[in-house]
Residue, then its C-alpha position, 0 to 999 in steps of 0.5 A: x500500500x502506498x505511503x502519503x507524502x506526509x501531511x500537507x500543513x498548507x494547501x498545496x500549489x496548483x501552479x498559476x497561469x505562465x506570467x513572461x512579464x513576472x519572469x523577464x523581470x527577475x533579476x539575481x544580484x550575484x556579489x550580493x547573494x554570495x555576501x549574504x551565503x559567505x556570512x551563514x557558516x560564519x556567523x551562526x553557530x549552533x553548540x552542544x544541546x542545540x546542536x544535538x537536538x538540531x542533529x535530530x531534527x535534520x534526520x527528520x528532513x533527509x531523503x536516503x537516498x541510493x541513486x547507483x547503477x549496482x544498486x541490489x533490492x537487498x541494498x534498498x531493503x538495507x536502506x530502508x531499515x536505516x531510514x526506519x531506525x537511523x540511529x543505533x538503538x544506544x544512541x536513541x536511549x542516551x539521548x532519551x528520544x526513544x519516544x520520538x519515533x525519529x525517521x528519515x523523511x523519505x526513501x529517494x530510489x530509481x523507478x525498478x526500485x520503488x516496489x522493493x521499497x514501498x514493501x520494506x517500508x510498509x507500516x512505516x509512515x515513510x513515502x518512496x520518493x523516485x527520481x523520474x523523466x529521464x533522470x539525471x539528464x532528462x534526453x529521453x522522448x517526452x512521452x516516455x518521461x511522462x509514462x515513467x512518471x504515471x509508472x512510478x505512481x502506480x508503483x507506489x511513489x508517493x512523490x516524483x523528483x522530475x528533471x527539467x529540460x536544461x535546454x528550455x532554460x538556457x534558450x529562454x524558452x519559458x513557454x516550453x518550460x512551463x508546458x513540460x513541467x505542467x505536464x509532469x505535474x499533471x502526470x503526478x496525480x497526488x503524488x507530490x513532485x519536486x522539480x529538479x533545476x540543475x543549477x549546475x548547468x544553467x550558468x547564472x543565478x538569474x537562470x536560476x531564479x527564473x527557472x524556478x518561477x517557472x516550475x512554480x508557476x507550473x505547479x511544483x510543489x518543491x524546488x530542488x538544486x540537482x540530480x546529485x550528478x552535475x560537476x557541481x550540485x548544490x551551494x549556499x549562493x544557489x540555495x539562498x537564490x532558490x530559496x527567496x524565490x519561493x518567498x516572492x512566490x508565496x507573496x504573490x500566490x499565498x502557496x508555500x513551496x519547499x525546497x530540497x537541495x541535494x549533492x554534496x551535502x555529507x557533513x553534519x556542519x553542513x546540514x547546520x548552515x543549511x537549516x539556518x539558512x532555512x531558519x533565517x530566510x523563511x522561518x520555522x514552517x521550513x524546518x518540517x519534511x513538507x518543506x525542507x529535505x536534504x538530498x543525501x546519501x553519506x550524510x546520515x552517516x555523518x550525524x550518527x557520528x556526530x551524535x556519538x561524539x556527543x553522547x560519548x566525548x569521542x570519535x568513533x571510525x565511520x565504518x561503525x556507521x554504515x548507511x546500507 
């Protein structure tokens, strides 16, 4: 039985008609934004209690993630018993969340993989999320990118991570973009889609605040940064950008957009900085999984570590926190 995305707090997006002139107009103040992303791990820093708690807390936001040509049905069954108990059971008990019942936010897995998934998470609580429409490159027919998105909601994903089509953008071709991702929504049905921008390959951040208008426009109900493939993935002067954008369209739409940024975020530090980012730019609503998700593989790893350290004073090696 399909999971739900987990409970919508907000009405969902149903995107607006394409608006050119709101989009001709957004413009991205490059040396501003990287000031502003520059001054975030400086001058925030999270100690001790909060540290843990906020630890806590960024497990709840991650999409595990396994996006790998030897993934096996046992390693996404390995995955899947991770996300449903991230924590060694003596680190829950040290830090006396036993109550908590603390998950990852997601199971992020190709489409072959969604069965193996929704199965082992079964009673759980935790959606399937699968990559789709030609992921990572999206160079497929456009009618085949449409099918596997209807294939993997009839498997059981509860949300689809689509990639837009790079070419709409850096040609400015905002009517094809906004026409592929309206598709791609409609194709979703329930489930909740995440419009996957590569920032990485749309040379500006004024590509990138555009792009994701449009896919808002079009009725995403996140943004997020990239595959986790791109040469580069996401950054904080990507991520600021991203997120702002989602500010200026709940001003103008009333509708909250999440934001998931994915590929290279391994450390505990990092997730830190991201969720201030959150925290600072639009507040307490995006520290929930509806809002906010990490795409991330290592990174759990890299918590448990960290909350290990906190528990006992020490360092304990990575191997003693394998992910699947």
């Amino acid at each position: 039985m399909p999971v739900a995305p987990h409970p919508a707090r907000f009405p969902r997006n149903p995107g607006i008609p394409l608006d050119l002139d709101w989009v001709s107009s957004v413009q991205a103040n490059t040396s501003a934004v990287e000031r502003r992303a520059g001054s975030l791990g400086a001058r925030r820093s999270v100690k001790k209690d909060y540290q843990a708690a906020w630890l806590l807390r960024a497990i709840t936001l991650m999409d595990l993630t396994t996006l790998n040509g030897d993934d096996t049905r046992g390693k996404v069954r390995r995955l899947c018993a991770k996300a449903k108990r991230p924590l060694r059971q003596d680190l829950v008990e040290a830090l006396g969340v036993q109550d908590l019942n603390i998950t990852t936010g997601a199971v992020c897995v190709y489409h072959d993989m969604i069965g193996t998934a929704v199965e082992a998470l079964e009673g759980s609580g935790i959606p399937v999320a699968a990559v789709s429409t030609g992921f990572p490159d999206a160079l497929s027919p456009f009618h085949l990118r449409v099918q596997e998105i209807e294939e993997s909601v009839k498997a059981g994903a509860a949300e689809i991570d689509i990639v837009i089509s790079r070419r709409h953008v850096l040609s400015g071709d905002w009517q094809a973009l906004y026409d592929e991702m309206r598709a791609y929504r409609e194709a979703c049905g329930e489930a909740h889609v995440k419009a996957i921008i590569s920032t990485g390959n749309l040379g500006s951040l004024r590509n990138v605040a555009r792009a994701s208008h449009v896919c808002m426009m079009a009725g995403a109900d996140f943004i997020k940064t990239s595959t986790g493939k791109e040469s580069v993935n996401a950054t904080l002067p990507v991520s600021l950008t991203m997120v702002r954008t989602t500010r200026e369209y709940e001003a103008r739409t009333g509708y909250k957009i999440g934001f998931k940024p994915a590929g290279g975020i391994s450390k505990a530090k990092d997730a830190l900085v991201y969720m201030s980012l959150m925290k600072e730019e639009r507040g307490n609503d995006w520290l929930e999984p509806d809002l906010f998700r990490f795409g991330a593989s290592s990174l759990l790893g890299d918590i448990e570590r960290q909350l290990e350290h906190f528990v006992t004073g020490r360092y304990s090696a990575a191997f003693r926190h394998g992910i699947s």
